[in-house]
C-alpha atoms as a printed R data frame, in Angstrom:
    type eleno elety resid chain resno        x      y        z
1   ATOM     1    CA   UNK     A     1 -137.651 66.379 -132.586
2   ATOM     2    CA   UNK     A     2 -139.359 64.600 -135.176
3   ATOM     3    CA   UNK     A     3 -137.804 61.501 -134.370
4   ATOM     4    CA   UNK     A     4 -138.376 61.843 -130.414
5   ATOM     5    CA   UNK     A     5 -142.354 62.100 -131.270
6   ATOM     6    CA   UNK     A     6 -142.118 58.958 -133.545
7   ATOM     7    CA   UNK     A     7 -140.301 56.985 -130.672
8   ATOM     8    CA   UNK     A     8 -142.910 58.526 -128.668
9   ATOM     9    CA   UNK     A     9 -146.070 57.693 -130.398
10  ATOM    10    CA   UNK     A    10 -144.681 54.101 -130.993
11  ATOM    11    CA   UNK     A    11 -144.531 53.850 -127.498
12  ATOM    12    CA   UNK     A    12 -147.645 54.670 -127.189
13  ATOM    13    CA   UNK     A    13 -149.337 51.928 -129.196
14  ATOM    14    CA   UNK     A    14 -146.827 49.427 -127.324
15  ATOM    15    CA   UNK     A    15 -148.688 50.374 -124.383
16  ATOM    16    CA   UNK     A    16 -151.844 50.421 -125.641
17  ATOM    17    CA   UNK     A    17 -151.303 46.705 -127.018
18  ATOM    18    CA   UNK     A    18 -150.408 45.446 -123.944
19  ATOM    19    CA   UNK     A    19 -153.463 47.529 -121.863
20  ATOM    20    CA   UNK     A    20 -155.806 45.638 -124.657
21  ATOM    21    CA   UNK     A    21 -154.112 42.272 -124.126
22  ATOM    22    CA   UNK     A    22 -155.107 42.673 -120.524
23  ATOM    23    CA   UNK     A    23 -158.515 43.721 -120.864
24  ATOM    24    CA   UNK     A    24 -158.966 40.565 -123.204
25  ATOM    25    CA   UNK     A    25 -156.883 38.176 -121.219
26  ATOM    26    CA   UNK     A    26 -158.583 39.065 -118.052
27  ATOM    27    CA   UNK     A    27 -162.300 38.960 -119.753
28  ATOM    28    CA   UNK     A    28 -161.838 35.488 -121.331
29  ATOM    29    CA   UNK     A    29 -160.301 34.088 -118.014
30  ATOM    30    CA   UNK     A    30 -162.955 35.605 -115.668
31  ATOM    31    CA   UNK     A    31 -165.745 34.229 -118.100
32  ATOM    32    CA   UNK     A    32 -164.441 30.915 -117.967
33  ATOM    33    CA   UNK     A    33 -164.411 31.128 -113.769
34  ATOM    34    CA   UNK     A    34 -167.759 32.569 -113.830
35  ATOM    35    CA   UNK     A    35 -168.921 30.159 -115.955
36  ATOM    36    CA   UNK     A    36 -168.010 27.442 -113.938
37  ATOM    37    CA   UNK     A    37 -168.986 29.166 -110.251
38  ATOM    38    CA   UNK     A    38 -172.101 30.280 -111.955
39  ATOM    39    CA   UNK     A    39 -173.522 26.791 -113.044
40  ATOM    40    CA   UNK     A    40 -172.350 25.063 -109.801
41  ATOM    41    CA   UNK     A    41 -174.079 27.208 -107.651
42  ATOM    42    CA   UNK     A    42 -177.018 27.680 -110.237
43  ATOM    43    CA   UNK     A    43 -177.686 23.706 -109.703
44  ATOM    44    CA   UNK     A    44 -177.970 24.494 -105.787
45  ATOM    45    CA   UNK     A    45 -180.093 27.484 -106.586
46  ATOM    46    CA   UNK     A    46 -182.682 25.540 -108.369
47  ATOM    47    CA   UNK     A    47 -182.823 22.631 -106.243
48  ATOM    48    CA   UNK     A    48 -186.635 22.386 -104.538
49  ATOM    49    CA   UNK     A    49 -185.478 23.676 -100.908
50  ATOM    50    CA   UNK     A    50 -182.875 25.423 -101.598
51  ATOM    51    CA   UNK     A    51 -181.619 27.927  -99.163
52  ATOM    52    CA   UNK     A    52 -181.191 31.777 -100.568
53  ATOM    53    CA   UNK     A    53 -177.784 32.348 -100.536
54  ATOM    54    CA   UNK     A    54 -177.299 30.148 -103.426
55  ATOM    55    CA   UNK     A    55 -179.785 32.341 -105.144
56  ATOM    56    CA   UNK     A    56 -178.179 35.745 -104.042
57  ATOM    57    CA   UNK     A    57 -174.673 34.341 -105.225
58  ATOM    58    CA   UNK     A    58 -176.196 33.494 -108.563
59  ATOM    59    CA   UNK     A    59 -177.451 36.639 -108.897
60  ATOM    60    CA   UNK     A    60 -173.959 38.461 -107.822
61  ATOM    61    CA   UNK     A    61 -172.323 36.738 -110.272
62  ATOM    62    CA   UNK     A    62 -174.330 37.115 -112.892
63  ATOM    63    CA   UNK     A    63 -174.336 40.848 -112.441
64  ATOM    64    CA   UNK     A    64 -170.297 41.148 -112.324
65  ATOM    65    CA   UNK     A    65 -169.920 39.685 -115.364
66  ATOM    66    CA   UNK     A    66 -172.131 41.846 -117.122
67  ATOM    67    CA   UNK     A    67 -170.066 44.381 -115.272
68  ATOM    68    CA   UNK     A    68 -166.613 43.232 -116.028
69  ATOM    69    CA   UNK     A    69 -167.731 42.481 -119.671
70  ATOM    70    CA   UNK     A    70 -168.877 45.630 -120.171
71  ATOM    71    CA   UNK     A    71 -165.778 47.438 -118.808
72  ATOM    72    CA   UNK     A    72 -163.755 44.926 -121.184
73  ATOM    73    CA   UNK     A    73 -165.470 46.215 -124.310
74  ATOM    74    CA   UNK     A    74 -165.191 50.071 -122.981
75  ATOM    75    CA   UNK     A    75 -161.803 49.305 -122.260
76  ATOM    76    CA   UNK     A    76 -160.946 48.106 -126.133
77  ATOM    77    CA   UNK     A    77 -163.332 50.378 -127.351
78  ATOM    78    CA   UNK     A    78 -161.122 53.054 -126.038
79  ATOM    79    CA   UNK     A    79 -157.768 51.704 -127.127
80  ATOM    80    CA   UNK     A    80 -159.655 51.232 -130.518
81  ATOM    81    CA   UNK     A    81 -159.980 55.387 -130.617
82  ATOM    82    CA   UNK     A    82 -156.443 55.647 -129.337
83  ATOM    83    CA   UNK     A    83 -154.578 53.549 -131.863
84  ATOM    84    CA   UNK     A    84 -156.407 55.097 -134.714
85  ATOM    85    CA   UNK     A    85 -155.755 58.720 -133.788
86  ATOM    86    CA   UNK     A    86 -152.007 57.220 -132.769
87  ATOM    87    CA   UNK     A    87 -151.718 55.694 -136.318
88  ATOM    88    CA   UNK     A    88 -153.401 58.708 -137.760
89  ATOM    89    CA   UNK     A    89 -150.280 61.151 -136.158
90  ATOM    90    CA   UNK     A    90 -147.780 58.447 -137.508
91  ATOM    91    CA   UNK     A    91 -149.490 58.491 -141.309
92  ATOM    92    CA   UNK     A    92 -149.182 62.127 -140.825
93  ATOM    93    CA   UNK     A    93 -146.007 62.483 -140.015
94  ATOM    94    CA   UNK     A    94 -144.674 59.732 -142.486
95  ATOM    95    CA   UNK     A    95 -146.965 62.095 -145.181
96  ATOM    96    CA   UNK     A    96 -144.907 64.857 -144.352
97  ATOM    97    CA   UNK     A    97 -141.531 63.426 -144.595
98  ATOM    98    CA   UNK     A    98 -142.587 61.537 -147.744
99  ATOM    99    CA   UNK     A    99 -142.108 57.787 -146.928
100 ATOM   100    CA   UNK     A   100 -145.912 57.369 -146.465
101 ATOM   101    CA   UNK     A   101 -145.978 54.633 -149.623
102 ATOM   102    CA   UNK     A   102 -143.677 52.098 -146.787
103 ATOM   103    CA   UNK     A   103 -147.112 51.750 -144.605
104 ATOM   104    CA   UNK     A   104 -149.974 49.799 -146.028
105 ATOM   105    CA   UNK     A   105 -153.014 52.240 -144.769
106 ATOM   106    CA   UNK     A   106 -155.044 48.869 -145.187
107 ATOM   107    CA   UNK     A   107 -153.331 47.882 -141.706
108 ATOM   108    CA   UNK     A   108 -155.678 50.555 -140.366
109 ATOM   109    CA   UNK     A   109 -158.655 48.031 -141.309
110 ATOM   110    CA   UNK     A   110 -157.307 44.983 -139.948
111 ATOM   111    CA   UNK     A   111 -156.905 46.711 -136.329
112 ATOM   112    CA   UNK     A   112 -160.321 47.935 -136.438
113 ATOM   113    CA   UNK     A   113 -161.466 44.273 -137.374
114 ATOM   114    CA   UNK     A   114 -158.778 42.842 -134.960
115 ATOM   115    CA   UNK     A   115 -160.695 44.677 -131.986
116 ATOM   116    CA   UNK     A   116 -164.098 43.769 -133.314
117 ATOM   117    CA   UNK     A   117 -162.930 39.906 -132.971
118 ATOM   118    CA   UNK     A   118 -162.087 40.604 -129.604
119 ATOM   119    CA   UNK     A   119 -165.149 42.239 -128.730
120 ATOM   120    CA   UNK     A   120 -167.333 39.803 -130.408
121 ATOM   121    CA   UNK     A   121 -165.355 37.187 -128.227
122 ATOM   122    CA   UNK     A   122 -165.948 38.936 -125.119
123 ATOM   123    CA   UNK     A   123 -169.626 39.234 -125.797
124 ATOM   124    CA   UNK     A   124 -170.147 35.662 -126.479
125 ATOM   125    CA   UNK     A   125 -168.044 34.450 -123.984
126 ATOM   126    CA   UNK     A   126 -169.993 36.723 -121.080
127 ATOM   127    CA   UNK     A   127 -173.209 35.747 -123.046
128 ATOM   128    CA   UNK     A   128 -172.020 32.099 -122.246
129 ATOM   129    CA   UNK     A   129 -171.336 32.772 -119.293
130 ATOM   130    CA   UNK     A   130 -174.726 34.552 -118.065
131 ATOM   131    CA   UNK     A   131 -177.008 32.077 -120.373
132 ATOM   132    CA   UNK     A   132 -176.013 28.743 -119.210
133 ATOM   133    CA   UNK     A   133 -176.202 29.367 -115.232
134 ATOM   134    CA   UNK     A   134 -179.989 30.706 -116.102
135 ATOM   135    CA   UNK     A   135 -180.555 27.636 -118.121
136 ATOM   136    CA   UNK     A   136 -179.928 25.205 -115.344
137 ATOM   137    CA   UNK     A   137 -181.617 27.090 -112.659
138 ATOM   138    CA   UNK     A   138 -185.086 27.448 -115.399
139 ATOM   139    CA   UNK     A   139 -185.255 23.838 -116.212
140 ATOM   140    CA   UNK     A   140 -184.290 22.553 -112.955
């Protein structure tokens, strides 16, 4: 039984390796697109007779990638929780079957700084992302 809930928890933070690759994968690749829409139509939008919709797309864009940012760092934030309580169970269980001195318990840090990385990356990248677009359309 012991060894089905190892499999099973191991599993586990397979998945929820992959479900974080995605959320950063799909967050540095979005900012990057928005980046680019954002300042192309953000030179239209500050041009002296511009039209509105350039405007209104600005401002659409702007606002999903606060959203999609924000759902990014919820989403690692979360799979943060999960992989310590995940790697908690495994320390547990290696505890109780006495080969707990085979994993480092310093691994635990360098996950929790691994997903601060990737959050910090996020929220520069959507920072970028928002800033620049706003820059050209102020001093335009």
């Amino acid at each position: 039984m012991l060894e089905q809930l190892h499999d099973h928890i191991c599993d586990e933070l397979r998945v929820n390796t992959r479900t974080d690759t995605i959320f950063v994968v799909t967050a540095v690749i979005f900012n990057f697109v928005m980046l680019g829409i954002s300042s192309a139509v953000a030179s239209e939008a500050a041009e002296e007779f511009a039209e509105v919709t350039p405007l209104i797309i600005l401002i659409i864009t702007l606002i999903m990638s606060v959203l999609v940012n924000g759902v990014s760092v919820v989403g690692l934030l979360t799979g943060r929780t999960t992989r310590r309580k995940l790697t908690d169970g495994l320390i547990g269980m290696y505890d109780d079957a006495g080969v707990s001195k085979y994993y480092d318990e310093t691994l635990l840090i360098n996950y929790m700084r691994r997903y601060v990385i990737f959050i910090t990356i996020i929220g520069l990248l959507g920072l970028t992302s928002i800033l620049i677009p706003l820059v050209i359309v102020i001093t335009s």
